[in-house]
C-alpha positions as CSV (number, residue, x, y, z in Angstrom):
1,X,17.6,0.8,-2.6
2,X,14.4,1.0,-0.9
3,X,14.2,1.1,3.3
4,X,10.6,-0.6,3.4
5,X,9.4,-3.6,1.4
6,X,6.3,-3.0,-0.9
7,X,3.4,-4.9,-1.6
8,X,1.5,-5.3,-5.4
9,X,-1.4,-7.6,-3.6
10,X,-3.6,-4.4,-3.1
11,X,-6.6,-5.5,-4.7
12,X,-8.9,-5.6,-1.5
13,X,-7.2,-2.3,-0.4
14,X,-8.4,1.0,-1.1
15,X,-7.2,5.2,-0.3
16,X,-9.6,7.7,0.1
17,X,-9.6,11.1,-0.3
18,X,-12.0,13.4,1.4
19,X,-12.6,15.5,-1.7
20,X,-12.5,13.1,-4.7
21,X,-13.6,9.8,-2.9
22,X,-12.0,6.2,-3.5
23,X,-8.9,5.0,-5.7
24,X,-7.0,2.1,-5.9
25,X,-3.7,1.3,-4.0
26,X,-1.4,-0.2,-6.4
27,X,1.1,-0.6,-3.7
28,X,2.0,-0.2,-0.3
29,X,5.0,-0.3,2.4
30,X,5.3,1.0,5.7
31,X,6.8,4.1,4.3
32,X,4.0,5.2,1.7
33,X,1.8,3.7,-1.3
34,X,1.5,4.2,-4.5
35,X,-2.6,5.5,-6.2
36,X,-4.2,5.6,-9.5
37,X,-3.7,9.1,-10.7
38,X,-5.0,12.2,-8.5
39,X,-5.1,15.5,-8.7
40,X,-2.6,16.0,-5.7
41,X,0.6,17.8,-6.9
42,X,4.3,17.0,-5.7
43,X,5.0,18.8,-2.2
44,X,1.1,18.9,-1.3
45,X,0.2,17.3,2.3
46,X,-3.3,15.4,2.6
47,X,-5.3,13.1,5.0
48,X,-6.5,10.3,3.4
49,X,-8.5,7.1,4.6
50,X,-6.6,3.5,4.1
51,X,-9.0,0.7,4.3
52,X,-7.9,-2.6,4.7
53,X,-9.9,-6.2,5.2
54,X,-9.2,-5.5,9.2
55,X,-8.4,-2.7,9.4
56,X,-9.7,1.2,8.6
57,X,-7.3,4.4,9.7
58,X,-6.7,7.8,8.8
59,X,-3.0,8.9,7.2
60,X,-1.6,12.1,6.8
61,X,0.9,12.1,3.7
62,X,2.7,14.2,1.3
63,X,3.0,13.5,-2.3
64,X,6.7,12.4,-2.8
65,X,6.3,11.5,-6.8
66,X,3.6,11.7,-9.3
67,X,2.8,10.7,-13.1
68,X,-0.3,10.9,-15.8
69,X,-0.8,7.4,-14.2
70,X,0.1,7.1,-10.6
71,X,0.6,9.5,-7.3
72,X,3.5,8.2,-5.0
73,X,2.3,9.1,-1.0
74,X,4.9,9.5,1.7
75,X,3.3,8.9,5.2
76,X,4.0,11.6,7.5
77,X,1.7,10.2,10.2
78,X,-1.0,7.5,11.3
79,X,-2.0,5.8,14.0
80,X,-0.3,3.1,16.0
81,X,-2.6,0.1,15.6
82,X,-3.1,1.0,11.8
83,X,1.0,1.1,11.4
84,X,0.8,-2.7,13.5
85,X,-2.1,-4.0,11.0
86,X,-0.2,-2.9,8.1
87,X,3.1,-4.3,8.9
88,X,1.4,-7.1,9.5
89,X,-0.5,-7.3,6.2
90,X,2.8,-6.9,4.2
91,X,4.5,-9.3,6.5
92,X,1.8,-11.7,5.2
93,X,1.6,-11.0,2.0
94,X,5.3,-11.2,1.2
95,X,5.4,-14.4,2.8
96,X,2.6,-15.7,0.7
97,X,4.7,-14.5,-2.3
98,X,8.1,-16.5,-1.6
99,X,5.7,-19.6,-0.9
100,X,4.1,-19.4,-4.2
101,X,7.1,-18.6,-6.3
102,X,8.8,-21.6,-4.1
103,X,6.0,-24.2,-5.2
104,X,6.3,-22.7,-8.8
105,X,9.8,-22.8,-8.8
106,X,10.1,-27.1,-8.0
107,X,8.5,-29.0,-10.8
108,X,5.6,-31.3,-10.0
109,X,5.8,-29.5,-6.1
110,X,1.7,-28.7,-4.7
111,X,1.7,-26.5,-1.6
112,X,-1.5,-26.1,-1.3
């Protein structure tokens, strides 16, 4: 069971790394987020910048997990307003989910 929800709406949200530049989040919680492939190995610690739509902050983390595809990234620290803005992102994001599978879920229902 996971301790933090995650988020798949990452499309405006991006992770870089000081030595290879931008990737894409695929997902994110308050505990970590999940990259397109880097060349990070399992155990390895590294600062990264997470850049939001309000919101830019610096991250330490460690890679927890990784495949050909993705690198799973633990955080191990980041600063207080970023950890606010991204609870608050997911918060938003997963409410924007249950409303949308609600309005698909009732035929002929528009809650837009």
């Amino acid at each position: 069971m996971r301790r933090h929800q995650r988020i798949k709406d990452t499309q405006d949200l991006s992770a870089r790394l000081p030595s290879t530049g931008n990737t894409r989040v695929l997902n994110l919680s308050e505990g970590g987020m999940l990259i397109a492939a880097s060349e990070l190995g399992v155990g390895e610690v590294a600062s990264f910048e997470l850049a939001g739509p309000d919101f830019r902050s610096a991250v330490l983390c460690e890679v927890a997990h990784r495949t050909e595809e993705a690198t799973g990234l633990r955080f191990i620290r980041w600063d207080a307003p970023a950890r606010h803005e991204i609870r608050n992102l997911i918060a938003a994001r997963i409410r924007k989910q249950h409303v949308e599978y609600a309005a698909r879920s009732v035929p002929g229902c528009y809650l837009g």
